[in-house]
N, C-alpha and C positions, 0 to 999 in steps of 0.2 A: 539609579536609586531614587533622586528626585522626583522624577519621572512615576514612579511607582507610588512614593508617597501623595503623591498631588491625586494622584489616580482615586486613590484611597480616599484623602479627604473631599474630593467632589462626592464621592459615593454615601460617604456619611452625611455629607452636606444636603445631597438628596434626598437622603432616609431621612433626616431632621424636618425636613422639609416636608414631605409628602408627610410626614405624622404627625406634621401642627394642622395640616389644610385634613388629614380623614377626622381629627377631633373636630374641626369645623362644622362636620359634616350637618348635622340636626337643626344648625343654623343656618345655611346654605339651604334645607330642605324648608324649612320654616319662611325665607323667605321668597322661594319656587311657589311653595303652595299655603298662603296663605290662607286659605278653605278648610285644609285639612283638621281632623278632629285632634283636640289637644288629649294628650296622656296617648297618643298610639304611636308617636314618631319614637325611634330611636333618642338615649339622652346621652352625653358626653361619656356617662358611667357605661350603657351601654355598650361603648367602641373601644373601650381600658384592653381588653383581648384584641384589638386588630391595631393598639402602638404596640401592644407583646408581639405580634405578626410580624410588622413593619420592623420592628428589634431583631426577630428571628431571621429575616431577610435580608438583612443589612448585612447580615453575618457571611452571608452564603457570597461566595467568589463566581461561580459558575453562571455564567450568563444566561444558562438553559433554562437554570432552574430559576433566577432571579424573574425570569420573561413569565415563567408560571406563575410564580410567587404576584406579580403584577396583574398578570391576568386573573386572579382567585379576588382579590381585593376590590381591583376593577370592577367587577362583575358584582360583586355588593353593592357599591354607587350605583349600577345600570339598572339593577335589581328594587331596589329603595325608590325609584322614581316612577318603574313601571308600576311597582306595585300603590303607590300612594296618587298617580295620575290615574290608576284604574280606580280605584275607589272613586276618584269624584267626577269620571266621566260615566263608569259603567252602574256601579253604586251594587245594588243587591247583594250578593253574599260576597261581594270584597267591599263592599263599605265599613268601614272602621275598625278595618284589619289592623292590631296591636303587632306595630311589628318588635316592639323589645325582645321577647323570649327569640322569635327569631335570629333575631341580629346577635344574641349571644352563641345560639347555638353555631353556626354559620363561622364566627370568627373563633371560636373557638377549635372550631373544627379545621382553620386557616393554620392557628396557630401547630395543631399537632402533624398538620402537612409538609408546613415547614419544619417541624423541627427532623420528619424524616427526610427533608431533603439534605438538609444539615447536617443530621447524624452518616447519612452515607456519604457525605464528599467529607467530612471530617477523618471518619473513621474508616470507609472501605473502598476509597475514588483513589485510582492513582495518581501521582502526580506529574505535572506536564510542564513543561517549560508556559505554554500557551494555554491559559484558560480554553480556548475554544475547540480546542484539541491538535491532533497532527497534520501533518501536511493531506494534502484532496486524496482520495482515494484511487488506486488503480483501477483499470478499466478489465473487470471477469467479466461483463455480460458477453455471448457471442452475439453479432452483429443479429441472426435471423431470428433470436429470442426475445432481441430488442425491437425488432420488426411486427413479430407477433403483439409484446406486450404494447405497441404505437396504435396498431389494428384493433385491437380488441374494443375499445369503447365505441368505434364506428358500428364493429359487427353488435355489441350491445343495445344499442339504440336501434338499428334497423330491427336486429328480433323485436322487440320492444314493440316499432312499428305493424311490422307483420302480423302479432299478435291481438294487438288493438285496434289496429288504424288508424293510431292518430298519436302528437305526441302533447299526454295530457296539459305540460305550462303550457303549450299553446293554443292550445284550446279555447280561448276567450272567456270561459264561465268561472265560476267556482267551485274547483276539482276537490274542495275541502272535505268533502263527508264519503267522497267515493275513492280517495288517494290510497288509505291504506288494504282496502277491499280490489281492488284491480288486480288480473292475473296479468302482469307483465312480459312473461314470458319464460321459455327455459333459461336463458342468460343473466337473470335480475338478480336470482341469489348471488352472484359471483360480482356484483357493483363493486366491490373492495377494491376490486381489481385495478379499476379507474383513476383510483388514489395512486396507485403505484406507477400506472403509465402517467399521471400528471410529475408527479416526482421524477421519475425520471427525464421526463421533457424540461422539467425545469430545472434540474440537476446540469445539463446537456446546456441549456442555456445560461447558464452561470459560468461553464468551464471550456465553451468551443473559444479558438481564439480567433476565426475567422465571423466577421460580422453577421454575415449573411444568415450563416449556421447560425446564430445566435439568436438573430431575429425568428428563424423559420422554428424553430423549436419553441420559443417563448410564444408563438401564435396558435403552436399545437399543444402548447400546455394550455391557454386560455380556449379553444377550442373542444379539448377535453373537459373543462372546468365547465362550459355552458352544458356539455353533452351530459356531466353527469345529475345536472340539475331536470332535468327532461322530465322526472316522473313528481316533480315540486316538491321533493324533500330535499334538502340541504347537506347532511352528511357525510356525504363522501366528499363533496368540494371542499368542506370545513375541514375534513381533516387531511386534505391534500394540501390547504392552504397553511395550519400548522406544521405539518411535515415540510414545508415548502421553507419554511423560518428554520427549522433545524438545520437543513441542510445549508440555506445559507449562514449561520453561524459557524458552521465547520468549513466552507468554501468561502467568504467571503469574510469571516468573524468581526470586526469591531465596525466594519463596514455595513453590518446589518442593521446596526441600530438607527442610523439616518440616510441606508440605500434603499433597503430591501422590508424594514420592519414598518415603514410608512404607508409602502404603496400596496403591500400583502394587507393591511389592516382596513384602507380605505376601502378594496376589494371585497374585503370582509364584512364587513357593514353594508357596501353595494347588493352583494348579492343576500345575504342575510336577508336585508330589507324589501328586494326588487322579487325576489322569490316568493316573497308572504305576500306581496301585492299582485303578484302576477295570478294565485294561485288561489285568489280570494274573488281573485273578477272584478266584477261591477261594484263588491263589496268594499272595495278599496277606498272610494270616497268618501267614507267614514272619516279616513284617517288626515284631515286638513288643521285642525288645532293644533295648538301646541301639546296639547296633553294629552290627548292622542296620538301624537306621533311619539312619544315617549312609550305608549305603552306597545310599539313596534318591536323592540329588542328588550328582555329580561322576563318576558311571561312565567318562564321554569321557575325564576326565583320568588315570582308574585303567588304562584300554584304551592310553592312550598311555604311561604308567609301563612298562605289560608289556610294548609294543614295543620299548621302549627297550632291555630288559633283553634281546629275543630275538633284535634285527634292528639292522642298522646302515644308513646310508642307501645308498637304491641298490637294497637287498637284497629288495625288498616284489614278490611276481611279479605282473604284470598291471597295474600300477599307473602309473600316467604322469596326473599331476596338470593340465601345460599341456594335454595332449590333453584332458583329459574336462572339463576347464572352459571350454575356449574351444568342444568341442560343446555342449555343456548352454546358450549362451549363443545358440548360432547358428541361425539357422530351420532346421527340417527340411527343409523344400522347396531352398532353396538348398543344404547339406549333400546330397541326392540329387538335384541336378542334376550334382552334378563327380563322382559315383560312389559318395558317404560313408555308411553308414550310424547316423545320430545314435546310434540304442542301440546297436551294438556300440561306438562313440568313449566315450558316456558311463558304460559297464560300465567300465570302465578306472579308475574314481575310486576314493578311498578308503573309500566303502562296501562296494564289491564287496571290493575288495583284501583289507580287514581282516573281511568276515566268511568270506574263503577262511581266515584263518587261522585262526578260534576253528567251520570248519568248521560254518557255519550259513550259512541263506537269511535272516536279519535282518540288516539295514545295520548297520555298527557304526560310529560318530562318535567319532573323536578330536579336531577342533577342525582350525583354522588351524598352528597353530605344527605341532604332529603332521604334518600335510599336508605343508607346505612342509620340513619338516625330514626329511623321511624319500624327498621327492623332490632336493633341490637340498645337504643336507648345510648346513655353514656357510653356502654360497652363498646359503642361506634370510633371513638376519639381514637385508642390504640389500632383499631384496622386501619384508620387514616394515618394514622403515621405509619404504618405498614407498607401501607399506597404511598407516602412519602418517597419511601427506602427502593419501593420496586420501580420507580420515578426517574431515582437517581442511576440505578443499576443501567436504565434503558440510558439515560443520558450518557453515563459513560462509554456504554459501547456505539452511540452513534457518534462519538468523542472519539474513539480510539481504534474502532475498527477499520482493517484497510482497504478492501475491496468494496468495489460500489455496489454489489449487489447489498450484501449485509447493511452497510449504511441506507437505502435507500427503505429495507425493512423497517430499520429502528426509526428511523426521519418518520414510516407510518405509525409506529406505534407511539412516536412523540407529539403525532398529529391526534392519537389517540387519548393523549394523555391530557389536549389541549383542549379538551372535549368535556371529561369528566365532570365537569360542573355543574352543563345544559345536558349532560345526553345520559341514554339511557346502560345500566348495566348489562340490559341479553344484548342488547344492539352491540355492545364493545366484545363481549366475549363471544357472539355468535359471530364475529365478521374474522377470528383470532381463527380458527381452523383451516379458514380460505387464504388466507396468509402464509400458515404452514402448508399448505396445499402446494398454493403457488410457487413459494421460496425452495422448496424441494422441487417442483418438475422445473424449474428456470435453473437449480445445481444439475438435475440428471441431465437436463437435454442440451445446456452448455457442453456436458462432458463427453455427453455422445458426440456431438455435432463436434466437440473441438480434438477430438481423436479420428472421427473419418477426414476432414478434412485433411488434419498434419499425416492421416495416409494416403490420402492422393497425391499430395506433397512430395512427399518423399519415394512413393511409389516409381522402378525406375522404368518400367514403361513407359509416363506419362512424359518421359523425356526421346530425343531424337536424339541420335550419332550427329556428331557434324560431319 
């Protein structure tokens, strides 16, 4: 009972804490960039929504969602710096970007995330003796499915190769204006896939209890994580690397926070970082200042400061958020059976949208809140608690479900969810059908494969007389 209490009061003790140091924040900034133009920074008034956040999180027990809840906040400090060091290194139309109305909308938008993460573990989460859920999951995969899904990123990247001749990060240039125009090959739409074989190698390396196997699997999940990075977008390793935190929360639980959440994070930031530079070439050397290297990580959130500043919702041409996400999600073949064409429905997203405006063939990512905010206006806040609620639904079942196949699914779509903020909505819902794709032939061919087996088994020919 002690034990629980003390639990409790560090927890508070932290919330207290972390929401004296985010009201801090505009002074912290103030005295980073002394440069900067007065009346555009965030003011005390403006962060009143993100101690409501920091209140709304305090609340929440669930370490899943606590890990979100951090990462949503986080990424407004990370966001605040790139955007206010781009101003006074890059200047031109991000110079004297007002980020107030931003920074309201943003946390406000923090706040109604959490309160659905809140509302579901209050109102519709079971309850568990262990916050981080039940015991590790049993072992469904058959051995030659988990062979296949081991295989598959090797066989990706060779297509890959085949198809180009060459694998773009490595390349030495800068692959930036020709990355998203490259025909990679027949196997590229299926990269999802990656995610899943990295999760399960690092799943496998959490639970073998011989060392060797331990090590040899965590070299194939890092392995997989460079592989998937090959074509210089980041994606798929990002959300293998939050998937990779779910899992260890459920296999490892309180152990994550100062085993496993340190060195996945530093990872995160390495390749994040090493990715953009790899990928830019020779352009790299730009980034030696310090305020420069700042504007490395948060650009989504600096893209969404400048909208704010230029556009109001409604105003964005070409843009219809329910359209290009409900295509992005729907087969093609069915989409052109009633007349539709997927890639004219899914151009209509916020990649195309926002790079008609900065007048470039590069997607630009402003995140979830940006999205829904610039299609629905206020009307956006209830969707977000929406995404709240269907947040918590996934955390519970990567919480409570027993087989590792299913857990390994939800660990994706919680790598998914760790995403929403930098990433784009066709990109989440279009990668959602190769999921169901996958998770269904790895149940049918488990089933096949684990019935002819147990009949050769049992078959009694395959025995001798003695």
């Amino acid at each position: 009972m002690s034990a629980n209490k003390n639990s409790v009061f560090i927890r508070w003790l932290l919330a207290l804490a972390g929401g004296l140091i985010f009201l801090m924040w505009p002074l912290v900034l103030e005295g980073i960039f002394p440069d900067a133009i007065e009346g555009t920074l965030p003011s005390p008034v403006n962060l009143v929504p993100g101690l409501l956040a920091w209140y709304v999180i305090a609340q929440v027990k669930c370490p899943y969602s606590r890990l979100l809840g951090y990462v949503w906040l986080a990424w407004y400090c990370i966001g605040t710096l790139n955007t206010i060091a781009s101003s006074l290194v890059l200047g031109g139309y991000y110079s004297q970007l007002d980020m107030r109305v931003a920074t309201q909308i943003y946390l406000w938008a923090t706040v109604f995330y959490f309160l659905g993460l809140y509302l579901f573990e209050r109102l519709l989460s079971s309850k568990y003796a262990s916050v981080y859920g039940g015991e590790n999951p049993s072992p469904n995969i058959h051995p030659i499915v988990a062979t296949i899904l081991m295989v598959f990123p090797f066989s990706w990247l060779l297509s890959m190769y085949i198809s180009i001749g060459y694998i773009p990060i490595l390349s030495g240039g800068s692959i930036v204006d020709e990355m998203y125009e490259i025909g990679y090959g027949p196997l590229y739409p299926y990269g999802v896939i990656i995610a899943v074989s990295i999760l399960y190698a690092g799943y496998k390396a959490m639970v073998e209890a011989v060392l060797i196997r331990r090590y040899a699997y965590g070299l194939l999940a890092l392995v997989c994580i460079l592989i998937s990075m090959a074509d210089g977008k980041r994606g798929i390793a990002m959300i293998a690397l939050g998937g990779l935190i779910g899992i260890s929360f459920r296999v490892l639980q309180h152990k994550t926070w100062t085993k496993t959440l340190p060195i996945l994070t530093y990872s995160l930031v390495t390749m994040y970082v090493g990715t953009l530079l790899l990928r830019v070439g020779e352009d790299s050397a730009r980034y030696v200042d310090a305020y420069s290297k700042m504007m490395l990580i948060g650009v989504e959130f600096r893209d969404f400061v400048y909208t704010v500043n230029f556009f109001e919702p409604g105003e964005i041409a070409n843009y219809s958020w329910a359209t290009s996400t409900i295509a992005a999600m729907t087969n093609n073949l069915m989409l052109t059976l009633i007349g539709l064409d997927k890639g004219e429905l899914t151009s209509l997203d916020s990649a195309h949208a926002w790079s008609a405006i900065w007048n470039t063939t590069f997607g630009i990512r402003t995140g979830i809140v940006s999205e829904l905010w610039f299609a629905y206006g206020i009307f956006a806040m209830p969707l977000i608690l929406v995404l709240g609620l269907l947040s918590g639904y996934v955390i519970k079942k990567l919480k409570t479900l027993r087989g590792e196949r299913g857990v390994l699914f939800m660990a994706t779509l919680f790598g998914l969810l760790s995403l929403l903020i930098t990433s784009q909505s066709t990109f989440t819902a279009g990668v959602l059908p190769v999921l169901l794709y996958l998770y269904l032939a790895m149940r049918l061919f488990g089933h096949v494969l684990g019935r002819r087996f147990a009949e050769v088994a049992i078959n009694p020919s395959n025995f001798k007389r003695s």
